[in-house]
C-alpha positions as CSV (number, residue, x, y, z in Angstrom):
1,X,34.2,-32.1,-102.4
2,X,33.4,-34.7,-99.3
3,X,30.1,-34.1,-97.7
4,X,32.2,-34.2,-94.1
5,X,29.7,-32.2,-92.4
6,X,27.2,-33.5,-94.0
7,X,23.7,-32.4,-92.4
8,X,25.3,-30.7,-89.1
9,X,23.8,-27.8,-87.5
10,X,27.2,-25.9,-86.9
11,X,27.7,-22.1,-85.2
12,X,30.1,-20.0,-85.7
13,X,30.3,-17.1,-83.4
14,X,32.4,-14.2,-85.1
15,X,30.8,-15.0,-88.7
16,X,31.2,-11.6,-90.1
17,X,34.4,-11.0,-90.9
18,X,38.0,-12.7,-91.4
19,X,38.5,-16.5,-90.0
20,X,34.6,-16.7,-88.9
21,X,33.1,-15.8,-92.1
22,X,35.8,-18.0,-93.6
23,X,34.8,-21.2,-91.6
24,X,31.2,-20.6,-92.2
25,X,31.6,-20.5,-96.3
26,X,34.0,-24.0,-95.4
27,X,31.2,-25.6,-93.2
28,X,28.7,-24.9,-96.4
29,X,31.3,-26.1,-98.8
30,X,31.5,-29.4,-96.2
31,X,27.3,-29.9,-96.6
32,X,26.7,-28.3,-92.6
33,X,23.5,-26.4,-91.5
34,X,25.6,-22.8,-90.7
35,X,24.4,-20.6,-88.3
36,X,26.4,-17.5,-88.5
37,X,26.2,-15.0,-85.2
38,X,28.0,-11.9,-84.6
39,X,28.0,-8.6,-82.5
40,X,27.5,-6.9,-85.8
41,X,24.2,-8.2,-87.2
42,X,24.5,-6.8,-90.2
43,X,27.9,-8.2,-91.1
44,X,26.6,-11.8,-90.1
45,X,23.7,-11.2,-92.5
46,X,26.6,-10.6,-95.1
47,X,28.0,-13.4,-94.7
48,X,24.7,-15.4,-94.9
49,X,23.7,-13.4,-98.0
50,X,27.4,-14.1,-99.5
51,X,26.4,-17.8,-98.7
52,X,22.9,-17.9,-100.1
53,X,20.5,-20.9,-98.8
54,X,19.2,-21.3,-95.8
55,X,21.9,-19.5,-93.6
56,X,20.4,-18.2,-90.1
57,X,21.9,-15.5,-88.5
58,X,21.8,-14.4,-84.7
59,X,23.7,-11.3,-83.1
60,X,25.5,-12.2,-79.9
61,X,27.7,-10.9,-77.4
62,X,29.7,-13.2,-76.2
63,X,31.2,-10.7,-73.0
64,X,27.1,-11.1,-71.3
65,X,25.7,-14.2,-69.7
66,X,22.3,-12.9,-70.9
67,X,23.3,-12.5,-74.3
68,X,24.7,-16.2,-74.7
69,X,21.8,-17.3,-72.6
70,X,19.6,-16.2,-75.3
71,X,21.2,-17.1,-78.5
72,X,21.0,-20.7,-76.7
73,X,17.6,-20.3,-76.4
74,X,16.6,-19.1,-79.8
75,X,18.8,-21.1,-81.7
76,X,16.7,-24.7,-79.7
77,X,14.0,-22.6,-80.9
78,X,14.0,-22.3,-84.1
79,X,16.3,-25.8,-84.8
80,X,14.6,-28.1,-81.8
81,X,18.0,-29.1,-81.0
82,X,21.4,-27.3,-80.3
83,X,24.6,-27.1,-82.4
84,X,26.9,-30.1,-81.8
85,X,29.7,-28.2,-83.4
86,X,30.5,-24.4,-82.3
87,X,33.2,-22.8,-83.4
88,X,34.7,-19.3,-81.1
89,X,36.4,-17.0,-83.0
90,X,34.8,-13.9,-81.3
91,X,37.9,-11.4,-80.5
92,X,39.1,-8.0,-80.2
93,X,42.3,-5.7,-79.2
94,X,43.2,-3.0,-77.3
95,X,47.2,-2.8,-78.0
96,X,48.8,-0.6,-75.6
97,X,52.1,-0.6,-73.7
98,X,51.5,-2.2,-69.9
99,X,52.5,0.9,-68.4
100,X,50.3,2.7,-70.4
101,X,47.1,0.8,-70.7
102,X,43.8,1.8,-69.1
103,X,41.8,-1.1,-67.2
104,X,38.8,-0.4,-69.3
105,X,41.3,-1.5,-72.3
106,X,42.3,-4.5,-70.4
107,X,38.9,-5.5,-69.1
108,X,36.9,-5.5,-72.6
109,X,40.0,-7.6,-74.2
110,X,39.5,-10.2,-71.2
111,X,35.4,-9.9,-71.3
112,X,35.4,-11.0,-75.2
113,X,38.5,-12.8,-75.8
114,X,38.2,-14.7,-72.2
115,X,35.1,-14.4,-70.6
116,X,33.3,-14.4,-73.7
117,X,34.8,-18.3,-74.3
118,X,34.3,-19.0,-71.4
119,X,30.6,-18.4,-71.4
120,X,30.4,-19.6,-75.0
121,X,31.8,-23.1,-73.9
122,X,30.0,-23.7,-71.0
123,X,26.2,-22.9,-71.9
124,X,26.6,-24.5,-75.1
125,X,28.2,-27.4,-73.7
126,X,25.0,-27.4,-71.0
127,X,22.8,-27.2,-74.2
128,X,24.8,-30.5,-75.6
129,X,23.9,-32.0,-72.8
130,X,20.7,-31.6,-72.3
131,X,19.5,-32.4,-75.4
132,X,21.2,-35.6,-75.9
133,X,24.2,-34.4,-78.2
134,X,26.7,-36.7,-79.1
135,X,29.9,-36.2,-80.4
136,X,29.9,-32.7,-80.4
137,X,33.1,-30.6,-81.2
138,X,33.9,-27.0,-79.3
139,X,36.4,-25.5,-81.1
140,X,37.9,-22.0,-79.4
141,X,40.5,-19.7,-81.4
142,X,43.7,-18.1,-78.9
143,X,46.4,-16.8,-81.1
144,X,50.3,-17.5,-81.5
145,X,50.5,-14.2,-79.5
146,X,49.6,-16.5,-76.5
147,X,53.0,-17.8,-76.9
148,X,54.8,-15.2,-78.6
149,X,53.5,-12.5,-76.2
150,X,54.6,-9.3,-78.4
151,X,55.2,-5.4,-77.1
152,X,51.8,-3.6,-76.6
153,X,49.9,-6.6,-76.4
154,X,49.7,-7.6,-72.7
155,X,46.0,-7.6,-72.4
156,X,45.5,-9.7,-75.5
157,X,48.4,-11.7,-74.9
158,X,47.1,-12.8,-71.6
159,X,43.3,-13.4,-72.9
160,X,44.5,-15.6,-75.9
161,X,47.1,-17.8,-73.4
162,X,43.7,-18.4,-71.1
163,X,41.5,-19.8,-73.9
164,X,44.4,-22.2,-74.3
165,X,44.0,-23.3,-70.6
166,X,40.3,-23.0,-70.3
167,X,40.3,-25.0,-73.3
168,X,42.2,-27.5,-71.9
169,X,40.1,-28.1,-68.6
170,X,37.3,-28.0,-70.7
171,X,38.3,-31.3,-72.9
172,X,38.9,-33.0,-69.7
173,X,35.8,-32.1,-67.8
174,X,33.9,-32.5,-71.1
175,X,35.3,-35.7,-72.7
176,X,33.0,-38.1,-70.8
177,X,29.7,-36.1,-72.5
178,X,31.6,-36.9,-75.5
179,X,32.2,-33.5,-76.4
180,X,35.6,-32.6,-77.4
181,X,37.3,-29.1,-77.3
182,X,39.9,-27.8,-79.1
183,X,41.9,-24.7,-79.7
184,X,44.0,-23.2,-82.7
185,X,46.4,-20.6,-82.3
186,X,46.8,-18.6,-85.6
187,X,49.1,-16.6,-86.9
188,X,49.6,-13.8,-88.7
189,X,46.6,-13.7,-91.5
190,X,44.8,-11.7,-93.5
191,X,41.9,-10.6,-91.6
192,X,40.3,-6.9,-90.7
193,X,42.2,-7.3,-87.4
194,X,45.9,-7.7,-89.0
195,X,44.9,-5.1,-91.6
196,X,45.8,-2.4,-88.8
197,X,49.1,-3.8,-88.1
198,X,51.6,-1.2,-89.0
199,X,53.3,-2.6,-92.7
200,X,56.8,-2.6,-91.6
201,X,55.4,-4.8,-88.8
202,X,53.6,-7.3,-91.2
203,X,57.3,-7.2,-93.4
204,X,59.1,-8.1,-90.5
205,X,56.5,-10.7,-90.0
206,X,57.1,-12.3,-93.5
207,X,60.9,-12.2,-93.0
208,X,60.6,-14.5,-89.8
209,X,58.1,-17.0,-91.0
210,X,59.5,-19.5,-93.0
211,X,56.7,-19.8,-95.9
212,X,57.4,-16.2,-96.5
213,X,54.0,-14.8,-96.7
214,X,50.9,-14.2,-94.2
215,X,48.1,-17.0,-93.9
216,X,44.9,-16.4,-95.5
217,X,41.7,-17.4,-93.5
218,X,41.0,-20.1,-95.6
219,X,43.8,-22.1,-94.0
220,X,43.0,-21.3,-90.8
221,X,39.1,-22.8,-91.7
222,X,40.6,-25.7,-92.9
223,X,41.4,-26.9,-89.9
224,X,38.8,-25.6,-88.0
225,X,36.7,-28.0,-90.3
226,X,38.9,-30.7,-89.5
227,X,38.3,-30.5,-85.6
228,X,34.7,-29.9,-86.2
229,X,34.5,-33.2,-88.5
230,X,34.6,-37.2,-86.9
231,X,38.1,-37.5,-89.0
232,X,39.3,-35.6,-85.8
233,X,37.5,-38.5,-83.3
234,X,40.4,-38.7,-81.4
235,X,41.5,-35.0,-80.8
236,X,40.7,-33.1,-77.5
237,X,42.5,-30.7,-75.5
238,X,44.8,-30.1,-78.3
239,X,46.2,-26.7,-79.3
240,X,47.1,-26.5,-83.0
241,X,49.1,-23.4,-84.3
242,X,48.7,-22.6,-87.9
243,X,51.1,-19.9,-88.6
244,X,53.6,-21.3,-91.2
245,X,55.9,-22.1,-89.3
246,X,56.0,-18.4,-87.2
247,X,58.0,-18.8,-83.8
């Protein structure tokens, strides 16, 4: 397998589960440095364990300024440098109808899934920065649901379609640090979070996609690893859907 990561210190924030733990077992496979952080400690020290080496692990929550502040700090700590690749796929949801949903339901869906990359991007594009990083690769995860905005899911809906515009800013405000930023928009795979989606919703799912199946995480790290990698050079501000086709 090419080395395309070869000797990168990469994070990936939402390591211990689905898509996250996913990209960290693909940055391995690629020959990156992984740092694996999560709100759940414990499952980011799974996935480390489940990737043996010398895997570090951090627990982060991505909705405090403090929180992010400090994982910055530790992680020049221990490494003497920053990441130049980071990789967002901290999320949650709240599904409710609009009528119906509370603001505390709406407000920690926008903290994590907004806030939360918005505060990821910026203090570890300061950290670039500031210690002389070059070429380094943000890479945010929305959803398909940004642009398919189903029933129930205004809250996350909303969230997922701002990481696609933060994101955007970002790459052009970024670009001249050389740091590029990218989003992906998944779509329906097989992660904890889908595994609560009603089954006659997942079935109707398969009927409208044309591959005829739901994407595995894999396939959503794939590309991650792409963006994160110098075969992407010339990528930034783009928004890549990888939902087989879903519309």
């Amino acid at each position: 397998m090419a080395k395309q990561l070869l000797g990168k210190l990469t994070l990936v924030i939402g390591a211990g589960s689905g898509i996250g733990r996913s990209t960290c077992r693909m940055f391995k496979d690629y020959g990156a440095r992984v740092i694996a952080a999560d709100c759940n400690l414990e499952a980011a020290k799974q996935t480390a364990l489940d990737l043996g080496g010398d895997t570090s692990t951090f627990e982060i929550d991505v909705s405090s300024l403090e929180s992010v502040s400090e994982t910055v700090e530790s992680i020049y700590q221990q490494y003497k440098t920053t990441p130049s690749i980071v990789v967002n796929s901290a999320g949650i949801t709240h599904d409710g109808y609009l009528l119906k949903m509370t603001e505390h339901d709406y407000d920690d869906v926008y903290k994590v899934n907004l806030k939360g990359t918005f505060l990821v991007t910026q203090l570890f594009a300061k950290a670039m920065i500031s210690h002389g990083i070059k070429n380094g690769s943000i890479i945010n995860i929305s959803s398909i649901v940004a642009k398919l905005n189903n029933i129930g899911q205004s809250n996350y809906a909303a969230s997922k379609a701002g990481v696609i515009s933060l994101t955007e800013v970002a790459s052009k405000e970024l670009g001249k640090f050389g740091i590029r930023v990218n989003t992906i928009l998944p779509g329906y795979i097989n992660t904890p979070m889908v595994a609560v989606v009603p089954q006659k919703i997942k079935e109707q799912i398969v009927i409208r996609c044309p591959l005829g199946r739901m994407g595995e995480p894999s396939e959503v790290a794939e590309v991650i690893a792409f963006l994160a990698s110098d075969r992407s050079s010339y990528v930034n501000g783009a928004a890549i859907e990888v939902t087989g086709g879903l519309k």
